[in-house]
C-alpha positions in Angstrom: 92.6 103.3 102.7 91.3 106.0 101.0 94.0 108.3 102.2 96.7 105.8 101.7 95.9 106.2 98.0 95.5 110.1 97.9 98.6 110.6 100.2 100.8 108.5 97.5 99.2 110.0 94.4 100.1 113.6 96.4 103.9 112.4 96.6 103.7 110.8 92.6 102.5 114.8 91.8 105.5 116.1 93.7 108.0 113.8 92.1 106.9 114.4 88.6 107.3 117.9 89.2 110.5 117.4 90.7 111.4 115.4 87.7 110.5 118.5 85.1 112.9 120.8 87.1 115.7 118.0 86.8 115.2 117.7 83.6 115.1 121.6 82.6 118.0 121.9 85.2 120.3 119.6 83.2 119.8 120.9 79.9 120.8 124.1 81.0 123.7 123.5 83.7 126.2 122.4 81.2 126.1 126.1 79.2 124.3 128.0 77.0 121.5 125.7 75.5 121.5 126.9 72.4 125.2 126.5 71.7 124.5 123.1 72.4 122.1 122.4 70.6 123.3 124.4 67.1 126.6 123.1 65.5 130.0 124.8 65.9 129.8 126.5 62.8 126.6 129.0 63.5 127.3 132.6 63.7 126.6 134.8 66.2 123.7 136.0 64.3 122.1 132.3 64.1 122.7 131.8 67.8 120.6 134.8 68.7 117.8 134.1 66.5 117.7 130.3 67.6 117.5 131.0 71.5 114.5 133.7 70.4 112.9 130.8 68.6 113.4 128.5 71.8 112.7 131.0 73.9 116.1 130.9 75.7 116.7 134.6 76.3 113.6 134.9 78.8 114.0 134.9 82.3 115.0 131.2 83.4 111.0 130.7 85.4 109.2 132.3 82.4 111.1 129.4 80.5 110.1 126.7 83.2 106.8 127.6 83.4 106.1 127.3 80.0 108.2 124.1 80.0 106.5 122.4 82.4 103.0 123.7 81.4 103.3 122.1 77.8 105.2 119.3 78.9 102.0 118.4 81.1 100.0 118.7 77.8 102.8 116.3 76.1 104.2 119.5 73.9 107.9 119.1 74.0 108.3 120.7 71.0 109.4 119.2 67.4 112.7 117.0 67.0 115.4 119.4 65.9 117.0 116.1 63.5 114.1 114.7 62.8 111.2 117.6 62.6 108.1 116.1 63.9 106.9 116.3 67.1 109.3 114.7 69.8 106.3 112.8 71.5 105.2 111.0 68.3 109.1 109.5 68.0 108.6 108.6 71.5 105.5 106.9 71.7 106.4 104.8 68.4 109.6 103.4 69.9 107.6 103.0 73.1 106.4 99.3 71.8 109.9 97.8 71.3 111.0 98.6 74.9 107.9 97.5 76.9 108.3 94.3 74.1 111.7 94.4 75.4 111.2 95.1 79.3 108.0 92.8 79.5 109.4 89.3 78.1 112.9 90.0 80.6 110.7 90.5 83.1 108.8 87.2 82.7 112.1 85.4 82.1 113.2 87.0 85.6 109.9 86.1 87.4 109.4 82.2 85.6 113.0 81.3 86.3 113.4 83.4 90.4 110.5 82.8 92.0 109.9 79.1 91.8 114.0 78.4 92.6 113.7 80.7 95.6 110.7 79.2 96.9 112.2 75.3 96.3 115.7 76.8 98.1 113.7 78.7 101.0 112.3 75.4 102.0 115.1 72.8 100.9 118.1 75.4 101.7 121.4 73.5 101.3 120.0 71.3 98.5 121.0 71.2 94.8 117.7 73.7 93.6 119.3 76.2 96.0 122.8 75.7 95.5 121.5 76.5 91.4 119.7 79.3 92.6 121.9 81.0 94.5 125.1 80.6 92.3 122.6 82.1 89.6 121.9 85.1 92.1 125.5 85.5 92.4 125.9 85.4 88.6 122.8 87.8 87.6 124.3 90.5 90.4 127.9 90.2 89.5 128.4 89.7 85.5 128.0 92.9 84.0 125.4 93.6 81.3 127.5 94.5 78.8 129.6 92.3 78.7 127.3 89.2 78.5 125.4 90.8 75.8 128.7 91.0 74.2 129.8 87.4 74.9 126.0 85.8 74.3 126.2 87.7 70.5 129.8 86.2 69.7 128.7 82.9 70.9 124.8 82.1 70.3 124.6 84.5 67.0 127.9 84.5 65.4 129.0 81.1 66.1 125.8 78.7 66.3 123.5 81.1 64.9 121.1 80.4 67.0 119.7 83.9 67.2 119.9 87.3 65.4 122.7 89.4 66.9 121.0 92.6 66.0 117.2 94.4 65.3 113.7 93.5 65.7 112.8 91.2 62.8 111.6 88.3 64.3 110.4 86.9 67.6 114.0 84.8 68.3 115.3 88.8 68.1 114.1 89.6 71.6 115.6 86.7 73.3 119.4 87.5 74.0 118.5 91.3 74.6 115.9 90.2 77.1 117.8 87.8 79.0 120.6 89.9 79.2 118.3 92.7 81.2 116.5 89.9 82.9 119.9 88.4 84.5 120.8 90.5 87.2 117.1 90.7 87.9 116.7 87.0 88.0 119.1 87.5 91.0 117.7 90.0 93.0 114.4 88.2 93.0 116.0 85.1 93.8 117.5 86.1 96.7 114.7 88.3 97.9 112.1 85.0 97.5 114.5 82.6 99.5 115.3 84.9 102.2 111.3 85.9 102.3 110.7 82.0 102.9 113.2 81.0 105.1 112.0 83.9 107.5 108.0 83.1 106.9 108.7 79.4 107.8 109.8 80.4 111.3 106.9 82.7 112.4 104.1 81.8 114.8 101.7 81.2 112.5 102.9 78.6 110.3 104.1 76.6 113.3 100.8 77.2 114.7 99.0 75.5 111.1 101.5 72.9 111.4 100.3 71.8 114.6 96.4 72.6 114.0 97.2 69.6 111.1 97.1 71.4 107.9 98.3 69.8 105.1 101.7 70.9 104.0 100.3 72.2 101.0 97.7 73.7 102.4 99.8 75.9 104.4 102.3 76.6 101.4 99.4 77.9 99.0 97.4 79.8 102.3 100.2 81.0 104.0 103.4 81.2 102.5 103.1 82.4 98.8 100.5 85.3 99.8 103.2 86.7 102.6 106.2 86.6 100.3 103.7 88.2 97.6 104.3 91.0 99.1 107.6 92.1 98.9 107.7 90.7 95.8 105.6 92.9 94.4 107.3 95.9 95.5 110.4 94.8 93.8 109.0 93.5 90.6 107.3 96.9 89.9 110.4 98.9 90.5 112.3 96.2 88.5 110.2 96.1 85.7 110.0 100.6 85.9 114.1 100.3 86.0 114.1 97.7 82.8 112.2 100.3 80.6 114.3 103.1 81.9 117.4 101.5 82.0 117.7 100.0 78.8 119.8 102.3 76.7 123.0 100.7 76.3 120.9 97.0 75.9 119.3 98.4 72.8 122.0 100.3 71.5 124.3 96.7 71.7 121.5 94.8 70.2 119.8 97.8 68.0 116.8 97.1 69.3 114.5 100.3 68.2 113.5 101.0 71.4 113.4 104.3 73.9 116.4 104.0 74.9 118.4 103.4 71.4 116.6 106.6 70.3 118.0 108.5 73.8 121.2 107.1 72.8 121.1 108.5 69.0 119.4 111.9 70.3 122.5 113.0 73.2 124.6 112.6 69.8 122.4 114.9 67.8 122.2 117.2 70.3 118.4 117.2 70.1 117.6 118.4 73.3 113.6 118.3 72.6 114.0 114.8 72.0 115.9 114.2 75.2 113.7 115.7 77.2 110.8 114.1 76.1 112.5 110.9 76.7 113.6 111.3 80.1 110.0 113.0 80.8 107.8 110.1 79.6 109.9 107.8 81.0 109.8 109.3 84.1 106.2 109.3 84.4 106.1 105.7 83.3 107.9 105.0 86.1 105.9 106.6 88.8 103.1 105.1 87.2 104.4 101.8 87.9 105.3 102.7 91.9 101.9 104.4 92.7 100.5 101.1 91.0 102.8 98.6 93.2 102.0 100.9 96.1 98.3 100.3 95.6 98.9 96.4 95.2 100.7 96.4 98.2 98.2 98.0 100.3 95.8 95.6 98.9 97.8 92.3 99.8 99.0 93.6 103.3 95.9 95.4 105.3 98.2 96.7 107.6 99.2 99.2 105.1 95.9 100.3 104.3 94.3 100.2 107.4 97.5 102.0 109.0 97.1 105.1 107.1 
């Protein structure tokens, strides 16, 4: 088990430094950084003394070596529009989007799980004709739209909610059930399929005929083996709603991470960016290596295979 865990913290290692050459990558392969990053209007003269500032006229792994050696330490360097440390604006929009993320997520798991369990074992009935005309909803409506739609109806016309910012607690509900739809479907789907395949293996026949009660063998054996690719998909979900947020928070103005990534590509504050996409990143793998270790400790034949 032991090297189960050290084998996927080795390939979390590998990725995040794959993620620090992406990111140094792509603010370099559209042209000359600095030219991006200072307006039109700067001479020649400003140019050159910004990239010696930056450091942009050393040889390209003198730059990602230092890069990726402070960005380790969380030194990205200071906002260019704002002038603090890019970090600091990161971590305090951080609260908004896990806010944001968190309560779509429970909106996704409250609503998807119990339908897909009463339509895996009633399939054909009305909870799983609801369910799965949701599932085809959440996975076909696109995001931008409904978040569009639910402000012109539930804020402008009922008022029912705020249509933008993070004043109140009603604020978070259209943002969050927008980024919770499409989820809501996936884990849907994924729960009734998970259940209709369960109910057909050995075992459950076998507890059928030892007697069991039905619930008995629902609580015991059922809801643990569709646990587990649940949680797989519930920790990459919930990693892709705090990543994935940008144009959610921008529609809504939600202060979050991914408002502020929005704002920073039009400043042209690179620092910014990459601190963004950085943190984010690592919040991510974060998640998976967590969800890995879950998973391992759910199903022994991960654990014990490795």
């Amino acid at each position: 088990m032991h090297r189960y865990f050290l084998a996927k913290l080795g390939q979390s290692i590998l990725l995040l430094l794959g993620v620090l050459l992406l990111v140094f990558v792509m603010v370099r392969i559209t042209g000359d950084p600095a030219a991006l990053m200072m307006s039109r209007e700067s001479s020649p003269e400003q140019l050159e003394a910004f990239r010696e500032k930056m450091g942009f006229n050393r040889p390209v792994l003198v730059q990602f070596a230092d890069f990726s050696s402070k960005a380790i330490k969380g030194d990205f360097g200071l906002s260019l529009h704002f002038r603090t440390p890019a970090l600091q604006m990161v971590l305090e929009r951080l609260p908004a989007t896990l806010q944001l993320a968190a309560v779509g997520l429970l909106m996704a798991i409250v609503v998807a799980i119990p339908l897909g369990l009463v339509g895996g074992f009633n399939p054909g009935g009305l909870t799983d004709s609801v369910g799965r005309s949701l599932a085809l909803l959440g996975q076909s409506i696109p995001n931008f739209w409904l978040a569009l739609i639910m402000i012109l109806f539930f804020a402008v016309r009922l008022g029912w909610f705020p249509s933008f910012g993070r004043d109140e607690i009603k604020s978070v509900v259209m943002p969050a059930f927008v980024m919770a739809l499409p989820v809501m479907g996936q884990l849907m789907r994924l729960t009734r399929s998970a259940v209709l395949e369960i109910r057909g293996e050995d075992y459950i026949r076998t507890a059928r005929s030892k007697g069991l009660e039905p619930k008995t063998i629902y609580f015991k054996h059922v809801l643990r083996n569709v646990a587990i690719p649940l949680i797989s998909v519930i920790g990459v979900q919930f990693g892709y709603m705090l990543g994935g947020s940008i144009y959610i928070e921008t529609i809504f103005a939600w202060p979050g991470m991914g408002q502020l990534l929005e704002q920073s590509i039009g400043w042209r504050d690179f620092p910014l960016v990459q601190a963004i996409a950085v943190f984010t990143s690592v919040i991510v793998l974060a998640l998976n290596l967590l969800t890995d270790m879950a998973y391992a400790l759910i199903d022994p034949r991960i654990r014990y295979g490795n």
